[in-house]
N, CA, C and O of each residue as an XYZ file, in Angstrom:
764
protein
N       1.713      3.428    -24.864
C       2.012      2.100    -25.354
C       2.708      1.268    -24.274
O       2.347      0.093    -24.220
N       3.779      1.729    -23.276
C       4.381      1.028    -22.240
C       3.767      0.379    -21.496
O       4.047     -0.696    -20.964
N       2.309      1.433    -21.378
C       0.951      1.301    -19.961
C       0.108      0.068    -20.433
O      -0.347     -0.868    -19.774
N       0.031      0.359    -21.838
C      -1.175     -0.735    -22.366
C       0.021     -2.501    -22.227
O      -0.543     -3.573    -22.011
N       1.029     -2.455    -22.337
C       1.960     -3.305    -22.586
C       2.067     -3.772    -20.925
O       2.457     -4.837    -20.448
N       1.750     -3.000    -20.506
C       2.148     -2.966    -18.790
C       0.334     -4.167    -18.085
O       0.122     -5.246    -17.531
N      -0.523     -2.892    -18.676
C      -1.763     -3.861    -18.131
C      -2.549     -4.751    -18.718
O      -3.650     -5.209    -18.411
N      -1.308     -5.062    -20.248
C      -1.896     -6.735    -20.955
C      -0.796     -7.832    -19.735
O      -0.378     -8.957    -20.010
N      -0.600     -7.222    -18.679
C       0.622     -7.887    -17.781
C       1.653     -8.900    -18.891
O       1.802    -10.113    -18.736
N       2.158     -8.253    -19.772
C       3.117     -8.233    -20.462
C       4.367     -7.687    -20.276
O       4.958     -6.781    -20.864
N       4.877     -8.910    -18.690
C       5.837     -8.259    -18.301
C       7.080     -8.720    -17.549
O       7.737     -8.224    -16.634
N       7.198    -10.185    -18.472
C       8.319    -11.369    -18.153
C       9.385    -10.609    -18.339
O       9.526    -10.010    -19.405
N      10.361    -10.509    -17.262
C      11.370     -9.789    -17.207
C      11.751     -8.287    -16.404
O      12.866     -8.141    -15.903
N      10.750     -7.243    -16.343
C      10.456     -6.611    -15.812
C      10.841     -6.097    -14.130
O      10.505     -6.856    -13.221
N      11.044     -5.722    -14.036
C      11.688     -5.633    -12.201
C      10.628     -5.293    -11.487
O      10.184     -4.167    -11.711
N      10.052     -5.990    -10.629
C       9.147     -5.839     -9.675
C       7.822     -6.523     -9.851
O       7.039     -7.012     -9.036
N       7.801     -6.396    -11.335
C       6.397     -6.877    -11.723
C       6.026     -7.868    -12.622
O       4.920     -7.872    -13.163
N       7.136     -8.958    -12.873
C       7.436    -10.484    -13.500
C       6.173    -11.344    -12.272
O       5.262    -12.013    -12.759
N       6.273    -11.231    -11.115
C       5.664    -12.823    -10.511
C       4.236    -12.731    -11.014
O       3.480    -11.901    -11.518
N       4.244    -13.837    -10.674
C       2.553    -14.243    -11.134
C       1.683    -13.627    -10.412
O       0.511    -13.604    -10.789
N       2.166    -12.856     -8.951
C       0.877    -12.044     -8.528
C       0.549    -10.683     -8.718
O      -0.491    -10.045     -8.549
N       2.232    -10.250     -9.298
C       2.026     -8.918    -10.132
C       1.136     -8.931    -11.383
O       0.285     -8.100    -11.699
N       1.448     -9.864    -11.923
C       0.976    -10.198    -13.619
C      -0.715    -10.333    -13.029
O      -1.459     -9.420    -13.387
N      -1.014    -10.881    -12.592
C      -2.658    -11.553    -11.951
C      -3.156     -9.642    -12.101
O      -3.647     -9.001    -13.031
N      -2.788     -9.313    -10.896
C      -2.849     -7.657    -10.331
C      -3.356     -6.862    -11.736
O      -4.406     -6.410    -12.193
N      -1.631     -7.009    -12.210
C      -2.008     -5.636    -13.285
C      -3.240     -5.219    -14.230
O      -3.494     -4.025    -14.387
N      -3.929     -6.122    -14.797
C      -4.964     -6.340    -15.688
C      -6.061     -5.982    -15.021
O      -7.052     -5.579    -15.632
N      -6.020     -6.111    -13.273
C      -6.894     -5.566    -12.699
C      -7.074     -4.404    -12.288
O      -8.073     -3.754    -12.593
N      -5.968     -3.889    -11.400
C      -5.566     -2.375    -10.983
C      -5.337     -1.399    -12.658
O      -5.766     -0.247    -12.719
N      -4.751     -1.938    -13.681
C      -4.272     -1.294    -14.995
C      -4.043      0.230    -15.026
O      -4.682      1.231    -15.348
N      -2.388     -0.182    -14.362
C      -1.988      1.560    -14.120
C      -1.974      2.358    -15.281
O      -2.066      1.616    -16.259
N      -1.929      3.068    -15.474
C      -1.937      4.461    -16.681
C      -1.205      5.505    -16.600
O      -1.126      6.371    -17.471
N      -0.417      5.488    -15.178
C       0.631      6.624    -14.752
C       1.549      5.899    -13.864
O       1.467      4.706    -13.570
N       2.619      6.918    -13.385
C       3.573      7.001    -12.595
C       2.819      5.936    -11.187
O       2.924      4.758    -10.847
N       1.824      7.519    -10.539
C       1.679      6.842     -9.166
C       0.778      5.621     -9.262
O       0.720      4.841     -8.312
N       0.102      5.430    -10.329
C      -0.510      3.688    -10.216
C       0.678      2.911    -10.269
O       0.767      2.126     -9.325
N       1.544      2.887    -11.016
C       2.640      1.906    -10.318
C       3.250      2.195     -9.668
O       4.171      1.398     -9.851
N       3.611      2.954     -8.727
C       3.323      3.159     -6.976
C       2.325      2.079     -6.316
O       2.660      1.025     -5.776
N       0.971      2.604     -6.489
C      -0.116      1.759     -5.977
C       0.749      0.312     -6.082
O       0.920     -0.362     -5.066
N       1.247     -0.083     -7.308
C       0.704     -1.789     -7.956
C       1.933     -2.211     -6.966
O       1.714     -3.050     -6.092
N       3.557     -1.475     -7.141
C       3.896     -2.335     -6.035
C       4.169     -2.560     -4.911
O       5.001     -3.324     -4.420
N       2.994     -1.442     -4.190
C       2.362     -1.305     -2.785
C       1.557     -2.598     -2.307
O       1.757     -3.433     -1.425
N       0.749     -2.445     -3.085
C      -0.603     -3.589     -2.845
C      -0.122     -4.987     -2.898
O      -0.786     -5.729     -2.174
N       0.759     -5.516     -3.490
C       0.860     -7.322     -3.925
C       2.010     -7.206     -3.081
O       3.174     -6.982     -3.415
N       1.475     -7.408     -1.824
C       2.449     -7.019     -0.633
C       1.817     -8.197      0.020
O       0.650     -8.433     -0.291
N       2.738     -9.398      1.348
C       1.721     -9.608      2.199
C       0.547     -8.916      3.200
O      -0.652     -9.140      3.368
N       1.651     -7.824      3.861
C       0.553     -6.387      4.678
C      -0.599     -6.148      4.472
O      -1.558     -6.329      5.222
N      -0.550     -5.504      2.896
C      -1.930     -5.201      2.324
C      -2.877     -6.435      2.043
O      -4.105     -6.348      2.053
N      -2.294     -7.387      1.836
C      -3.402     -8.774      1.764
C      -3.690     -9.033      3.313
O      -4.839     -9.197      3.725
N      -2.924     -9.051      3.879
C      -3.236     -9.598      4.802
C      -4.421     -8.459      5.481
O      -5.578     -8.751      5.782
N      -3.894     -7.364      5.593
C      -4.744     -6.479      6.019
C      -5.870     -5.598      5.171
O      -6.096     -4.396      5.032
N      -6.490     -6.904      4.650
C      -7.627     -6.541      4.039
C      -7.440     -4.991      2.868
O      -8.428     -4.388      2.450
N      -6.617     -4.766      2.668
C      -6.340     -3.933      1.708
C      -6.998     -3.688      0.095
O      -7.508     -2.636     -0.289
N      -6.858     -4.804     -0.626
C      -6.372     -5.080     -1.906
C      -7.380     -4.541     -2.610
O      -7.310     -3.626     -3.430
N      -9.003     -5.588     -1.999
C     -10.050     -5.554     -2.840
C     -10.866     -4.374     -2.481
O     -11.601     -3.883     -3.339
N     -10.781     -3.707     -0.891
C     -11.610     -2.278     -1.525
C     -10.749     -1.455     -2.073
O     -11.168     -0.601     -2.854
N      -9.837     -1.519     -1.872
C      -8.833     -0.757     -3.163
C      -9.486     -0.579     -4.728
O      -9.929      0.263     -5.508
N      -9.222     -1.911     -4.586
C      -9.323     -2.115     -6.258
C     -11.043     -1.520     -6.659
O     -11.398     -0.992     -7.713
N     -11.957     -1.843     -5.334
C     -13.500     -1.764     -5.961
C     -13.784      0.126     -5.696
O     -14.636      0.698     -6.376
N     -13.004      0.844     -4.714
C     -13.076      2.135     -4.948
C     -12.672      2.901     -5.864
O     -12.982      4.065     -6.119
N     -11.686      1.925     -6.542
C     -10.887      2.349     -8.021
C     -11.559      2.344     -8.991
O     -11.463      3.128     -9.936
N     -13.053      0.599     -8.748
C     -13.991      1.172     -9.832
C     -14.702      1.426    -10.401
O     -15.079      1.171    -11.545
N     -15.186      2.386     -9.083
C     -16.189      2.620     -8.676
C     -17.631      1.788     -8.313
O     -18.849      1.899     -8.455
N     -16.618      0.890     -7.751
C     -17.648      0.380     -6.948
C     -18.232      0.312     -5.913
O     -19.324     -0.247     -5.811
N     -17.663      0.826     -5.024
C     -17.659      1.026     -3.477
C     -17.247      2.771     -3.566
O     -16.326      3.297     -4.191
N     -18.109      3.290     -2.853
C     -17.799      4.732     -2.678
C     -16.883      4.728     -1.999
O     -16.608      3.782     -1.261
N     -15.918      6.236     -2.137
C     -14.901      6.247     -1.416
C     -15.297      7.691     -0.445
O     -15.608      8.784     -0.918
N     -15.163      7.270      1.340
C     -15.838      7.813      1.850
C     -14.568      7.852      3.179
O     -13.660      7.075      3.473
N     -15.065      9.214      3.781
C     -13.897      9.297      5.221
C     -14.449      9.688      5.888
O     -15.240     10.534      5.471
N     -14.459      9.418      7.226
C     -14.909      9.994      8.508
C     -14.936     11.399      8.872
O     -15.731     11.887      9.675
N     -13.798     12.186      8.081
C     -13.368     13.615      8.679
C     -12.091     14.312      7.469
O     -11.312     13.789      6.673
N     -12.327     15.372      7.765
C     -10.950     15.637      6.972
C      -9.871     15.425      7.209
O      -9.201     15.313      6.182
N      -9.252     15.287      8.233
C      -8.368     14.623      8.826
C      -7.983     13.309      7.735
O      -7.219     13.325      6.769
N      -8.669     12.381      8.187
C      -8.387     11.074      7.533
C      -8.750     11.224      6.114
O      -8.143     10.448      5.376
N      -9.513     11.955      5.588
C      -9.193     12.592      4.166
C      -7.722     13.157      3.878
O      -7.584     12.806      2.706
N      -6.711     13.722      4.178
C      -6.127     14.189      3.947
C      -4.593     13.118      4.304
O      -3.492     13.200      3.761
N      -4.913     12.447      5.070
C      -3.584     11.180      5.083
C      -4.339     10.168      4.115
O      -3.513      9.642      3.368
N      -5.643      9.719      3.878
C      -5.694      8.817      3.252
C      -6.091      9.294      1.726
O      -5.348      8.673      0.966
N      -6.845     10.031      1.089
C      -7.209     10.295     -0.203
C      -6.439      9.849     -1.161
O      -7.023      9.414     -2.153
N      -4.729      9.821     -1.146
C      -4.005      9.670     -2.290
C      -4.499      8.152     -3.044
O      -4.504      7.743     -4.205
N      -4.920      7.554     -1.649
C      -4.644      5.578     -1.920
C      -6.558      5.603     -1.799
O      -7.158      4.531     -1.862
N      -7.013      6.386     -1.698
C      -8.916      6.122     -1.713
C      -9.194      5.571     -0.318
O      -9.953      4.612     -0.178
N      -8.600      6.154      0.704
C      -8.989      5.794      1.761
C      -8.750      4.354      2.581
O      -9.163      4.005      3.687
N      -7.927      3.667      1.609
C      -6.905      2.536      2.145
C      -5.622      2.731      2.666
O      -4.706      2.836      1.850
N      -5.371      2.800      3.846
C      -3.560      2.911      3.898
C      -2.832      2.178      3.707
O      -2.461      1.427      4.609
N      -2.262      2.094      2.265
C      -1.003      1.500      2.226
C       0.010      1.271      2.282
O       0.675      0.338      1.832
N       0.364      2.563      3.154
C       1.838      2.934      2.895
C       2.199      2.749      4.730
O       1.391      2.905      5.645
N       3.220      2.489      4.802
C       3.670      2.598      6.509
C       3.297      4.211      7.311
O       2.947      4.616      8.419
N       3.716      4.911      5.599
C       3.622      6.730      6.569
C       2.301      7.141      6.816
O       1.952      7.789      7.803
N       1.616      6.779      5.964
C      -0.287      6.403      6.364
C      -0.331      6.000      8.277
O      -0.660      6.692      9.241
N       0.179      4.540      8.156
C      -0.447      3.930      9.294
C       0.213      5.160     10.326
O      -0.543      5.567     11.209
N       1.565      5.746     10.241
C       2.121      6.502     11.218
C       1.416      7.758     11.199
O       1.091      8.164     12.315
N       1.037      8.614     10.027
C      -0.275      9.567     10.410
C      -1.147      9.455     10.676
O      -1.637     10.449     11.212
N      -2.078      8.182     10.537
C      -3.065      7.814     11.011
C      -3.356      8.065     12.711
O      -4.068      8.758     13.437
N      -2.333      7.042     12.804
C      -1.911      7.260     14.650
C      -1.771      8.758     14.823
O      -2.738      9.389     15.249
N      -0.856      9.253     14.582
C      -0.827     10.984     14.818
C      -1.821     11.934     15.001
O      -1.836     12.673     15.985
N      -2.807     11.968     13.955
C      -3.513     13.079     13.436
C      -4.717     12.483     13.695
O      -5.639     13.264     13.463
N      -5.127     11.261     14.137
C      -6.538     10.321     14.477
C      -6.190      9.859     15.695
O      -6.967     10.474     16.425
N      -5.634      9.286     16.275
C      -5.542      8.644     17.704
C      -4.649      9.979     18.973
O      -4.582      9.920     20.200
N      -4.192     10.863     18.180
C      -3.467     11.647     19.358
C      -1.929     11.106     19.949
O      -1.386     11.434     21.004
N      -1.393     10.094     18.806
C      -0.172      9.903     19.192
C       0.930     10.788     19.049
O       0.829     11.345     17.956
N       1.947     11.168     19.675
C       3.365     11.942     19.481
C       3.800     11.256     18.289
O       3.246     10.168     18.129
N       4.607     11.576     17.441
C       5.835     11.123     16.005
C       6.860     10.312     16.690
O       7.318      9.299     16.161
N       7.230     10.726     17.844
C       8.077      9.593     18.632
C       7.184      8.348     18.922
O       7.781      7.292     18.710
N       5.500      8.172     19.488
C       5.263      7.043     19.397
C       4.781      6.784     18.355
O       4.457      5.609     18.529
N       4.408      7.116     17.084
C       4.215      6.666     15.860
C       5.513      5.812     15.637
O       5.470      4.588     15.767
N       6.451      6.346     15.362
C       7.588      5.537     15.358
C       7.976      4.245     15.869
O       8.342      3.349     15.108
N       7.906      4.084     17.316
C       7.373      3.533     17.928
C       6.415      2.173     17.621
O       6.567      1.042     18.082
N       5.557      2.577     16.851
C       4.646      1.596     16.550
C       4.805      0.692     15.457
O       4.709     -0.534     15.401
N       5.146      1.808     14.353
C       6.373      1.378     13.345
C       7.091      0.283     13.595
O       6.874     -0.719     12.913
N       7.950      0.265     14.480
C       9.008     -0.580     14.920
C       8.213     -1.960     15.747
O       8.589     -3.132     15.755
N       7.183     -1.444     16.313
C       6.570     -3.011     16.809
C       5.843     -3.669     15.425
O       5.939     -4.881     15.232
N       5.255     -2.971     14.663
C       4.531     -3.426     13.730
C       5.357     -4.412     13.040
O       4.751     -5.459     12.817
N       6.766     -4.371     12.572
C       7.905     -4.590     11.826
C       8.054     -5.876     12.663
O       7.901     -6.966     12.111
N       8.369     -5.782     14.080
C       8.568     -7.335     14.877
C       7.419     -7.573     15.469
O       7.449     -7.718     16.691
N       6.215     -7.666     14.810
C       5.006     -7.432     15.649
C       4.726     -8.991     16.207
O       4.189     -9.364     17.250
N       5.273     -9.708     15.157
C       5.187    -11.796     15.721
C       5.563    -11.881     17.160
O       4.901    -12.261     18.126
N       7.269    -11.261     17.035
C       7.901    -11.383     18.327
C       7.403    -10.527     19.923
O       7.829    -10.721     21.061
N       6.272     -9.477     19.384
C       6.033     -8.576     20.417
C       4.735     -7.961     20.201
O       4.341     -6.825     19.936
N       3.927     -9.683     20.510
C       2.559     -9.921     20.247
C       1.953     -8.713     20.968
O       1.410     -7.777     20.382
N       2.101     -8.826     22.318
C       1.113     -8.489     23.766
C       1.946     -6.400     23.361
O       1.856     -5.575     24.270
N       2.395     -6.125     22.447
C       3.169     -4.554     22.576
C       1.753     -4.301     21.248
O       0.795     -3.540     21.114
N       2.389     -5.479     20.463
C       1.019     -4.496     19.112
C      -0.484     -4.543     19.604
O      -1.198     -3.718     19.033
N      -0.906     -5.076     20.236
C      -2.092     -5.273     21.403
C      -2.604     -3.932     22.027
O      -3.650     -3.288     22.098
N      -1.396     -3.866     22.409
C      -1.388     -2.347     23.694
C      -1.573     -1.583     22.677
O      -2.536     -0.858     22.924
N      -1.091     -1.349     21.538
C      -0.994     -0.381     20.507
C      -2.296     -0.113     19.899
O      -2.808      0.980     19.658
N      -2.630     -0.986     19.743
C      -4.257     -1.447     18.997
C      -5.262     -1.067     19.875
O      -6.311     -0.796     19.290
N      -5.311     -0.907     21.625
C      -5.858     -0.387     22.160
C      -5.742      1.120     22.170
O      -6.696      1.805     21.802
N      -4.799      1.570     22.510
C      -4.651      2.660     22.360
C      -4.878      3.959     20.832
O      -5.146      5.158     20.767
N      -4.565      2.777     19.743
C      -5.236      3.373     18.863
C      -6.694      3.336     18.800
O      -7.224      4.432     18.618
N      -7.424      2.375     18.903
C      -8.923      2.236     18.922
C      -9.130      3.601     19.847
O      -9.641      4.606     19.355
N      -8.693      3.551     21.216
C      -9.524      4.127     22.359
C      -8.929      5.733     21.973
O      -9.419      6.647     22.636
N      -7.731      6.143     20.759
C      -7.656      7.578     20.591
C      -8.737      8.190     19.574
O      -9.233      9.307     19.429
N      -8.876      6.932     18.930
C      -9.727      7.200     17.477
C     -11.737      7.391     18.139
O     -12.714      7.796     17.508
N     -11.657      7.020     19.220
C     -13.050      7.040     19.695
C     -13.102      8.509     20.891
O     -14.099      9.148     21.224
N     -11.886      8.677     21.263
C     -12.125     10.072     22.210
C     -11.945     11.138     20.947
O     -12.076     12.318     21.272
N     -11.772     10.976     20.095
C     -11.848     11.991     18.939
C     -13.032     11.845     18.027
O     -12.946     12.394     16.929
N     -14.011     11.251     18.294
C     -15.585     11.234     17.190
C     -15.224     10.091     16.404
O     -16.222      9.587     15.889
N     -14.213      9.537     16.144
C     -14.448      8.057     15.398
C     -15.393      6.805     15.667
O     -15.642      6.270     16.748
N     -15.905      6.444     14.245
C     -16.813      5.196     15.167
C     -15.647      4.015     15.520
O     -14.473      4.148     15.174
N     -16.070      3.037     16.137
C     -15.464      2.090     16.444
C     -14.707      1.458     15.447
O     -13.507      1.211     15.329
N     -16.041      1.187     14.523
C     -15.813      0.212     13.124
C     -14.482      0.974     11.771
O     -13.993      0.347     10.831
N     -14.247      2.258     12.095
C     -13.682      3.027     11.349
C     -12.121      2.493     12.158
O     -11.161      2.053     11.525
N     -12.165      2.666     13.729
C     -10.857      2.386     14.778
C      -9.998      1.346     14.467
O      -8.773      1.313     14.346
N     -11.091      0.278     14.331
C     -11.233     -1.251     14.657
C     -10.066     -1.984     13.214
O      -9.032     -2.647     13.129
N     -11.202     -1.239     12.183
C     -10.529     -1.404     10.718
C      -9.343     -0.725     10.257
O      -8.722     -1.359      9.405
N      -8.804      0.520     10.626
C      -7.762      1.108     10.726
C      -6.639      0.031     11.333
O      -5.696     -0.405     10.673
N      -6.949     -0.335     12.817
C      -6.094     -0.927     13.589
C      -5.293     -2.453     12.248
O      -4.205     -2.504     11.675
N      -6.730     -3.615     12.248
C      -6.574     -4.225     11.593
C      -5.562     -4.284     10.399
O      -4.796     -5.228     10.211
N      -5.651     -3.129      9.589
C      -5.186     -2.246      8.259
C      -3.335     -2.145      8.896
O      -2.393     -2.892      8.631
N      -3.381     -1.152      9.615
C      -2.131     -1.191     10.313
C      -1.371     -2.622     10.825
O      -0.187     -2.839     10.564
N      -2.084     -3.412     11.468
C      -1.530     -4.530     11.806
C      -0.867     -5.471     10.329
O      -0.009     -6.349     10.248
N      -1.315     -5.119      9.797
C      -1.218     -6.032      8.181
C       0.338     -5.587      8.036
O       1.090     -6.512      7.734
N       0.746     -4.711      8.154
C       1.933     -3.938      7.976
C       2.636     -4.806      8.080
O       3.221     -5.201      7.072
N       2.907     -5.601      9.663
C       3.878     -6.497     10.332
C       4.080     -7.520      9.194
O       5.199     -8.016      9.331
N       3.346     -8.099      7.976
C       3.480     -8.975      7.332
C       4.249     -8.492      5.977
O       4.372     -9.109      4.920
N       4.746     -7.151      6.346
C       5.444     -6.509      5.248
C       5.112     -5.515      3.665
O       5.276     -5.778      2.474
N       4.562     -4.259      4.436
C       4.053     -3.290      3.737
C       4.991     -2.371      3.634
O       5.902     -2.242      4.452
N       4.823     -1.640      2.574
C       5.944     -0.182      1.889
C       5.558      0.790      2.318
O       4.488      1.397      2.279
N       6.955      1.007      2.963
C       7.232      3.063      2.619
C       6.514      3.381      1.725
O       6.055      2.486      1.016
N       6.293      4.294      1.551
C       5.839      5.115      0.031
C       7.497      5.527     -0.553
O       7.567      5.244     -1.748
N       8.178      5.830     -0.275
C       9.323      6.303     -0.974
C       9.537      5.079     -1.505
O       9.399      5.165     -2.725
N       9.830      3.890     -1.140
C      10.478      3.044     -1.545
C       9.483      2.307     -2.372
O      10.161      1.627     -3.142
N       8.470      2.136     -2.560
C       7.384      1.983     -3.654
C       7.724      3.045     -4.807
O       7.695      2.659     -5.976
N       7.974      4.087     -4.568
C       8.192      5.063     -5.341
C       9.296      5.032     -6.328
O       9.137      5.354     -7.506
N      10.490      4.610     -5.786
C      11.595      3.880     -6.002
C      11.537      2.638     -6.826
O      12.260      2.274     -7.753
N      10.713      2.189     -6.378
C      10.777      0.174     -7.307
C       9.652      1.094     -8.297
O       9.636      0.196     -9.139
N       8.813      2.016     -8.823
C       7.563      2.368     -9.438
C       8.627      2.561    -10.748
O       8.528      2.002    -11.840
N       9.871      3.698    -10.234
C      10.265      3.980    -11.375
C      11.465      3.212    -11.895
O      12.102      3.508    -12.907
N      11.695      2.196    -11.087
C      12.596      0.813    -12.189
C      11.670      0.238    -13.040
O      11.874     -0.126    -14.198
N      10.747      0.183    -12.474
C       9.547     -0.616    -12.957
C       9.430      0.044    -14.200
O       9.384     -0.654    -15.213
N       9.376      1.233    -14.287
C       8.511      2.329    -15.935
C       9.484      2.643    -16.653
O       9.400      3.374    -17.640
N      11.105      1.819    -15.982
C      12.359      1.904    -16.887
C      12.217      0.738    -17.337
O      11.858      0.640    -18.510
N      12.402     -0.221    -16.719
C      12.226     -1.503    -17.258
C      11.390     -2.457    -18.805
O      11.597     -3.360    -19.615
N      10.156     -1.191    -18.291
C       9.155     -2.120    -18.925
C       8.991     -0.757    -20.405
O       8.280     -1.023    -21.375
N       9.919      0.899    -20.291
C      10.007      0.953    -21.489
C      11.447      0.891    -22.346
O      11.802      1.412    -23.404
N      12.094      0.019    -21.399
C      13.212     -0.802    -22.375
C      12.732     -1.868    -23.324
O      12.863     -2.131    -24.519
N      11.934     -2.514    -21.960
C      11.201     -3.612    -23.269
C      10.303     -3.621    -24.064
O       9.873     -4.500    -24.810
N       9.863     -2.025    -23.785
C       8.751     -1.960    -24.806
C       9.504     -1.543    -26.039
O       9.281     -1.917    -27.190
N      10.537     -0.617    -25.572
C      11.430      0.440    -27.703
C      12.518     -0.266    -27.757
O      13.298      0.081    -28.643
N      12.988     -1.578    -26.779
C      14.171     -2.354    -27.275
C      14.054     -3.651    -26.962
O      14.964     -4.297    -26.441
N      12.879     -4.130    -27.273
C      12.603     -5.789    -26.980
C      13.931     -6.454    -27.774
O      14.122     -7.631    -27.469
N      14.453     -6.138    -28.310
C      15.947     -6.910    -29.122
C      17.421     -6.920    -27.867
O      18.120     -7.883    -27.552
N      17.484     -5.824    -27.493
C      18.499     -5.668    -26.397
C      17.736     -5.813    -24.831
O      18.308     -6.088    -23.776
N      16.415     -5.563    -25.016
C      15.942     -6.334    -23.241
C      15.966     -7.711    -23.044
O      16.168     -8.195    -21.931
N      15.681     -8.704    -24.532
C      16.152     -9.406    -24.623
C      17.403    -10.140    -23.927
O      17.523    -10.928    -22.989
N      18.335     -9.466    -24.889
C      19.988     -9.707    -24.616
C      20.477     -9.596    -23.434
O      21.329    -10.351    -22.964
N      19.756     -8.244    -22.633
C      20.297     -8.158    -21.125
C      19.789     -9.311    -20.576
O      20.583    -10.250    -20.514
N      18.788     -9.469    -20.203
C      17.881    -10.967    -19.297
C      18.878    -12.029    -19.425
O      19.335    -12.611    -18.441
N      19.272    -12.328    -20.821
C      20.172    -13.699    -20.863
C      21.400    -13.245    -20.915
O      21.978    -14.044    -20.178
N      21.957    -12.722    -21.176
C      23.249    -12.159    -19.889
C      22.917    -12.063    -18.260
O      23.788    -11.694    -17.473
């Protein structure tokens, strides 16, 4: 009843998932568990919009677009999210376990991605170097290219997974306060 209450986006008040682009979202994504609201407030991120995220998300979710990986490798960092990375620790295994980067320069990249405006010509270098690890390892280009892209989206402000994880479960407190005490969720809001 919380879930169905959740993806009639019936959810003025709610922590995380009141704005109008959560509310838009939910009816579309329509979580049913824990880690879909994970997903929901991963995605209505700038990062993931920006970096082309949202809509094969949503169309591998239903079933519309096969969900398909290059290798097991990238099966195994990406499968949780259907082969979209949404999460920052994605883009940092990605680099790792696909391009041949060290965890020190994953990190690294992390941190340019975050000031990536201010340190245009660094996420550049990065983007090369990821493309050109992802192609000395059997990747096609277009798999490199779109990864990179995906990653770059980050800089516009994409989630940890912990901390998605974190806002998921205010979120499934929130919304079943207001679902078994709409009289006192009420009362709190206007306090």
């Amino acid at each position: 009843a919380v879930y169905d209450m959740i993806c009639q986006a019936d959810t003025v008040g709610v922590f995380q998932i009141e704005s109008r682009a959560q509310m838009q979202m939910l009816p579309r994504l329509k979580p049913w568990c824990y880690y879909d609201l994970v997903i929901e407030v991963a995605i209505v991120r700038p990062g993931p919009i920006q970096g082309d995220m949202v809509h094969p998300y949503l169309r591998r979710r239903d079933g519309e677009e096969a969900v398909t990986y290059p290798d097991d490798t990238a099966r195994q960092v990406l499968s949780k999210t259907l082969g979209v990375p949404l999460f920052q620790e994605q883009a940092m295994n990605l680099a790792i376990r696909c391009a041949g980067f060290t965890p020190g320069e994953a990190e690294q990249l992390r941190k340019t991605i975050q000031a990536w405006r201010s340190r245009d010509g660094k996420i550049l270098e990065f983007g090369r170097r990821i493309v050109d690890g992802m192609l000395a390892r059997g990747y096609t280009r277009d798999f490199a290219e779109r990864c990179f892209e995906q990653i770059k989206g980050f800089g516009e402000y994409g989630f940890p997974e912990s901390h998605a994880a974190s806002f998921a479960l205010l979120v499934y407190v929130s919304a079943w306060l207001k679902h078994h005490y709409p009289d006192a969720f009420a009362c709190a809001l206007l306090n």
